[in-house]
N, C-alpha and C positions, 0 to 999 in steps of 0.2 A: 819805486814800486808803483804797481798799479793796484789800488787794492779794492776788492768788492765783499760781501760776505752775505748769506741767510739765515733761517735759525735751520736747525739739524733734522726735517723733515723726513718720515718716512717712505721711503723709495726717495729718495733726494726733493719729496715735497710736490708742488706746482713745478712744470716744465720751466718758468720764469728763470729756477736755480741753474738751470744748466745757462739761460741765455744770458744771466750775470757773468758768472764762470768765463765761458765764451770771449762774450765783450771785453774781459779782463784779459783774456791770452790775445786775441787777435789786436789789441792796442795796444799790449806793451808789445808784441813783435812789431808793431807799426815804429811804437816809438823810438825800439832800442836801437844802441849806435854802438860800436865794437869799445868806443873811449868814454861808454857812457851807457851799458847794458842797464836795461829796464825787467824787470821781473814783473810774473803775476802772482798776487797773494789773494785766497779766499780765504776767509775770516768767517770760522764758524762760530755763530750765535749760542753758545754752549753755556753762557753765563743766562739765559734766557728761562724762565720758569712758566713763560704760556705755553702749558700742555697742548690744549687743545688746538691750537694753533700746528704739532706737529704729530701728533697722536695718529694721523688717520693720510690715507694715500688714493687719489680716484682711478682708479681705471676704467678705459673702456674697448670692449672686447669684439668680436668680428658679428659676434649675435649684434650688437651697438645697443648692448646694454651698461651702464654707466654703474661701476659697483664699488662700494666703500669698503676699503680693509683698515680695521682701527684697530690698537693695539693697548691695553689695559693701563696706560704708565699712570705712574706717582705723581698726582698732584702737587703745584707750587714745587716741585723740586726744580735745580738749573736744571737742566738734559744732561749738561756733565757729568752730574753725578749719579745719574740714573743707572745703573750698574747692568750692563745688556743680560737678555735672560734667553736662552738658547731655544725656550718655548714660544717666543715671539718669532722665531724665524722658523720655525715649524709652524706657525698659524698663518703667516704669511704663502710661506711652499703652498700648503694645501690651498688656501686662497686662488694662488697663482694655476694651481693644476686644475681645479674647476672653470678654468674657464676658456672659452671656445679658442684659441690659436695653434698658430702652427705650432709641430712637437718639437719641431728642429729647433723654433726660438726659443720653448716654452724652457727647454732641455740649457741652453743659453746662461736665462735668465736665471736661473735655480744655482746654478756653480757660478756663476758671480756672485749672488747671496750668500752663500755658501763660504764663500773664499772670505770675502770680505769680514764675513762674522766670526771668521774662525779669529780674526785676529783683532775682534773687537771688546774690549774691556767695557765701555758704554755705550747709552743709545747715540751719542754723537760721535762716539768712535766709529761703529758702524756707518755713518752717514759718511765720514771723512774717508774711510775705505773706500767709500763706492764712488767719490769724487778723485781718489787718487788711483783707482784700478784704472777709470774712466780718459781724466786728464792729464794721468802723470808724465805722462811722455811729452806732451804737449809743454810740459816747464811750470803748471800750475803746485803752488805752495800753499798747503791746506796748512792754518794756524787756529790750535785753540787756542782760547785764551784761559780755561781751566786746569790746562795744565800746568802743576805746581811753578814750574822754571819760567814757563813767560807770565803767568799770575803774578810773583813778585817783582817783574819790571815794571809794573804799575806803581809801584809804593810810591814814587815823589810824586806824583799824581793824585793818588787817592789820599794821601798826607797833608797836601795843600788844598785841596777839597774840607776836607775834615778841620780845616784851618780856619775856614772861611767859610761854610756849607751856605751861607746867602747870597755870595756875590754871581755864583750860578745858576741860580734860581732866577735873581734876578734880572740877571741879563739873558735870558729863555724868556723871562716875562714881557721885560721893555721893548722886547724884539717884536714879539706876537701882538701888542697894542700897536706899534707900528705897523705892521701886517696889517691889522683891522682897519686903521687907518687910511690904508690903500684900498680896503675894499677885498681883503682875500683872509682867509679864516684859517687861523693860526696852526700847527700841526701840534704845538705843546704847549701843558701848560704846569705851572708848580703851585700847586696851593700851600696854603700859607704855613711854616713852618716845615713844610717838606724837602729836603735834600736830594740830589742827583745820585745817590745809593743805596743800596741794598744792602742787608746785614743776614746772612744765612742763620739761622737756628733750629736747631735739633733736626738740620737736614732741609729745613723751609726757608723760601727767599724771602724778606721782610721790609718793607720799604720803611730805609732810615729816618728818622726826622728828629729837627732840633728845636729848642725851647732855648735860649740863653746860651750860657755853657754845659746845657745836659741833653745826651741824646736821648731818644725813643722809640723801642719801634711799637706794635700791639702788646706784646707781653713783657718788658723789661724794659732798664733804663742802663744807660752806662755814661763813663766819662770820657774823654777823650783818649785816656790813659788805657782805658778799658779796650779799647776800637784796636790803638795802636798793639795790643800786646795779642787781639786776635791776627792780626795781621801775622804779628811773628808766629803763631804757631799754624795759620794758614792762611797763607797768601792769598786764596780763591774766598774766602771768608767774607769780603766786601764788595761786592762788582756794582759796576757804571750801572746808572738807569740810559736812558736814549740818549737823553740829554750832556751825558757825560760819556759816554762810549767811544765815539769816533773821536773824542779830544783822546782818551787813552792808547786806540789804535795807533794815532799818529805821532804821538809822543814814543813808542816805541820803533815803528817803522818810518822811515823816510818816503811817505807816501807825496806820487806828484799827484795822482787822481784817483778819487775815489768813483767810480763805478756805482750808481743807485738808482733803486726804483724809482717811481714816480711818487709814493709816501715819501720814501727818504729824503727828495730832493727838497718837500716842502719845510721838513722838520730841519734841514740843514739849513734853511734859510732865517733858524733864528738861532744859530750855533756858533756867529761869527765873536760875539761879547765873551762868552765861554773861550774859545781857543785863545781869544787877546788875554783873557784872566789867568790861563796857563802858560802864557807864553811860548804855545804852544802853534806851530804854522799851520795855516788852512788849505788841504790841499783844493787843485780845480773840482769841480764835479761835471762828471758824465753820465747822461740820462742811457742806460742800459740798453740796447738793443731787444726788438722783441722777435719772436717767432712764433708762428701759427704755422702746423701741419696739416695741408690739403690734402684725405687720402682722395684715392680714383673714383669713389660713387660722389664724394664732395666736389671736384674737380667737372666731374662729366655735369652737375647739376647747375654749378656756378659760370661755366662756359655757357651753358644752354640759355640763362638767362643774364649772360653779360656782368655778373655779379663778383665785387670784390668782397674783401674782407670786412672791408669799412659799412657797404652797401649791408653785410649778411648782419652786423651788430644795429641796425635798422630795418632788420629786416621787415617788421609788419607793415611798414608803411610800404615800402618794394612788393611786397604779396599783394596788398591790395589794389596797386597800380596796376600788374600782372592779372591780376584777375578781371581787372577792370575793362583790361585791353580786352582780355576774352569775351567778357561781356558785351564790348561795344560790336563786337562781331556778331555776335548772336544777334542784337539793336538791328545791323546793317540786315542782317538776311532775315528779319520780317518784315523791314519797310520794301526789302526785294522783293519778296511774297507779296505782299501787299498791292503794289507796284503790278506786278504781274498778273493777277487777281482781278483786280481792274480794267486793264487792257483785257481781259481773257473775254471775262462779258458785255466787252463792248465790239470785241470781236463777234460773239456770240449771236448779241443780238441783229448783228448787221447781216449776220447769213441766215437768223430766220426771214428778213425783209424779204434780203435777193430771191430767196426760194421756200413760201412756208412748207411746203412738203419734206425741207428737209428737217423739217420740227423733234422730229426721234431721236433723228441721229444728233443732233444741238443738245438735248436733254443728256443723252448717255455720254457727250465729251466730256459737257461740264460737270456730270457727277464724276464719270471716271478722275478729270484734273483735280474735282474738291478730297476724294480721295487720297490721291496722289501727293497733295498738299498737306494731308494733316499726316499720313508717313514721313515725308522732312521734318514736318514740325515735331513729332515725337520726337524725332532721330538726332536732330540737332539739341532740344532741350536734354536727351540724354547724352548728347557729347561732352555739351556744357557741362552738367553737374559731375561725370564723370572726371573732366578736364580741373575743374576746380576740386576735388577732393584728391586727385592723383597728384597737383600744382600744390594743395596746402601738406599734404606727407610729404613730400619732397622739399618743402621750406623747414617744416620739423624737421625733417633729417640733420639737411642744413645746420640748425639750434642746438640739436643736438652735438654734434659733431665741434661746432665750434665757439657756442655758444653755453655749453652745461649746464643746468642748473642758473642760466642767464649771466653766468661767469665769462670773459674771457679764456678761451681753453687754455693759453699757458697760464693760467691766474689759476686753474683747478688742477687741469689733469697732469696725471705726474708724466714722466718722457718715458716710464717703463710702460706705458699702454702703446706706445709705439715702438717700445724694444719688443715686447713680446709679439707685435702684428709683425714685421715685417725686419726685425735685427736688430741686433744690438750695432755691428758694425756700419752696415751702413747707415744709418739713423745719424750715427754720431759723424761719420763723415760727412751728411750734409748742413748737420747743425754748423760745425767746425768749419764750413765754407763762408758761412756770412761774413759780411763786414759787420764790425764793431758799433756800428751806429743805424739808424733807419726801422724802418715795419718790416720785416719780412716773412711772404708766404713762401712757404715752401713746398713743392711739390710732390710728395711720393708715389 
């Protein structure tokens, strides 16, 4: 298996989720062999209790106004068990229908909501809907891990954790001193007496910790006897922190590569002491493919001034160079003027010599040319200032567009801001084109 996963964002989160997703089908179809088929699994983060993190969805709409849709959930709960509320998808609709797009996509976007919720039990069922309405066909295997039946193929896992709750602490720690070591700042860390899990109460995720042989978490104490008997009565009862997760993902799937952002890659790299502690195999990892969506006024403005993607995440230092070029133009046509100005009265003077009588008509040239000079010079100083205010909206746009909020756009905006501009279907057709590896713009 190829296995990648997110937490259960609203509208599927940051566009990032879909080019996880992606990266997972177009490499295991790369990988798979008829004597040795490769599957793609998304691994939804449903054991995960940072709301905020998926509470809220960006869009941005053809006005290119950039608008936050947030949804009321239950703090500290997993998302699992956030129980879906049909009034969240009417807050959303209405959302959706205030704002400027086509009616054909808008009409779309509303019966995929729709569909999907109909058969959504929680908030992260909702989200797994919309990644299987999306990628099903494509061969993508959405797995919670809240659900009761793969929750208790964790138990030799979470069993020998609970066994030993220090020896993966401290090999996430040993790891990250080495890290430091190198010169690079560790992605996790365990402080002291804290364990790799979670202990749910009265509905609330609680990070477990131990003292001896007695656990803890803020409001109660148990034994170990105590842990194991929540287990039997529910299985979702204890889940992995970071540091313990991907050891359980893999312990249950036969993962060859994991699929990861650029956070996960760094926190994977003190994860290897952990899977030896479990005895459990490390799959490769693969750094996820990215995608930025170019619309046509992004496109027309980045051509005009030769400007990649890379260039526009730089961009102030590129505006200033652009303006600067304009500037030196303006420089050049008053040392012209200048230049010209000079010869003019020395022109001038050489034909009162030749002829004083024609002393009038010398007077009315050179007013009329002083004239005539200070009309360019207005005209140019207002091209300039015009050119530089029309140049710096046009690099806003730019920031806008693919910079948010100084975000990477796939890092903010969800990919329903580009279903609702321009389709759902084709959207997804050219997402579905990439290769599984590299930057890529994509052009709509």
């Amino acid at each position: 298996m190829v296995v990648t996963g997110q937490q259960a964002g609203l509208l599927l989160g940051p566009t990032y989720t879909l080019s996880k997703a992606i990266t997972a089908i177009n490499l295991a179809k790369e990988l798979s062999a008829e004597e040795k088929p490769v599957v793609p699994i998304f691994w939804v983060a449903s054991q995960d209790h940072d709301v905020a993190e998926v509470n809220h969805a960006y869009l941005f709409d053809i006005n290119e106004e950039l608008r936050r849709l947030e949804l009321p959930l239950p703090e500290n709960m997993p998302v699992g068990r956030i129980t879906f509320n049909t009034e969240w998808l009417n807050n959303v609709i209405t959302e959706i229908k205030s704002l400027n797009v086509p009616e054909h996509n808008r009409q779309d976007v509303v019966a995929l909501l729709e569909k999907t919720a109909s058969r959504a039990k929680t908030f992260a069922d909702w989200f797994a809907a919309l990644l299987y309405e999306l990628l099903g066909e494509r061969g993508l295997i959405v797995l919670n891990p809240m659900e009761r039946d793969v929750a208790k193929l964790f138990r030799p896992i979470l069993e020998a954790e609970l066994s030993r709750p220090e020896v993966s602490s401290q090999a996430i720690n040993e790891a990250g001193e080495h890290l430091s070591a190198l010169g690079f700042e560790p992605q996790l860390n365990r402080a002291k007496g804290a364990t790799n899990l979670f202990l749910e109460e009265n509905g609330l995720r609680q990070l477990l910790c131990v003292e001896g042989k007695n656990f803890f978490t803020e409001n109660a104490q148990y034994t170990l006897q105590d842990l194991k008997q929540k287990l039997d009565e529910d299985p979702a009862s204890i889940t992995p922190a970071a540091g313990l997760r991907p050891i359980t993902q893999d312990f249950i799937l036969p993962t060859a590569i994991s699929v990861l952002g650029p956070g996960e890659l760094r926190y994977f790299a003190q994860l290897k002491g952990v899977y030896e502690a479990h005895n459990v195999a490390m799959p490769l990892t693969w750094p996820r493919a990215t995608m930025t969506v170019l619309e046509p006024p992004v496109v027309r403005i980045m051509d005009k001034f030769n400007l990649t993607f890379a260039d526009v995440q730089s961009l102030s230092k590129h505006a200033e160079d652009i303006l600067l070029r304009l500037h030196g133009h303006g420089k050049s046509f008053e040392e012209t003027l200048q230049t010209l100005e000079t010869s003019l009265e020395k022109l001038l003077h050489e034909v009162k010599v030749i002829d004083p009588t024609l002393q009038g008509s010398v007077e009315r040239s050179e007013k009329y040319f002083h004239k005539t000079l200070e009309v360019l010079k207005t005209k140019t100083a207002k091209a300039l200032k015009n050119r530089d205010v029309s140049y710096t909206q046009q690099f806003k746009r730019l920031e806008q567009h693919l910079l948010p909020m100084g975000e990477p756009q796939e890092r903010l905006m969800s990919p329903f801001s580009f279903f609702l501009k321009f389709g759902i279907k084709p959207v997804m057709k050219l997402f579905l084109s990439l290769p599984p590896k590299g930057n890529h713009e994509i052009r709509i």
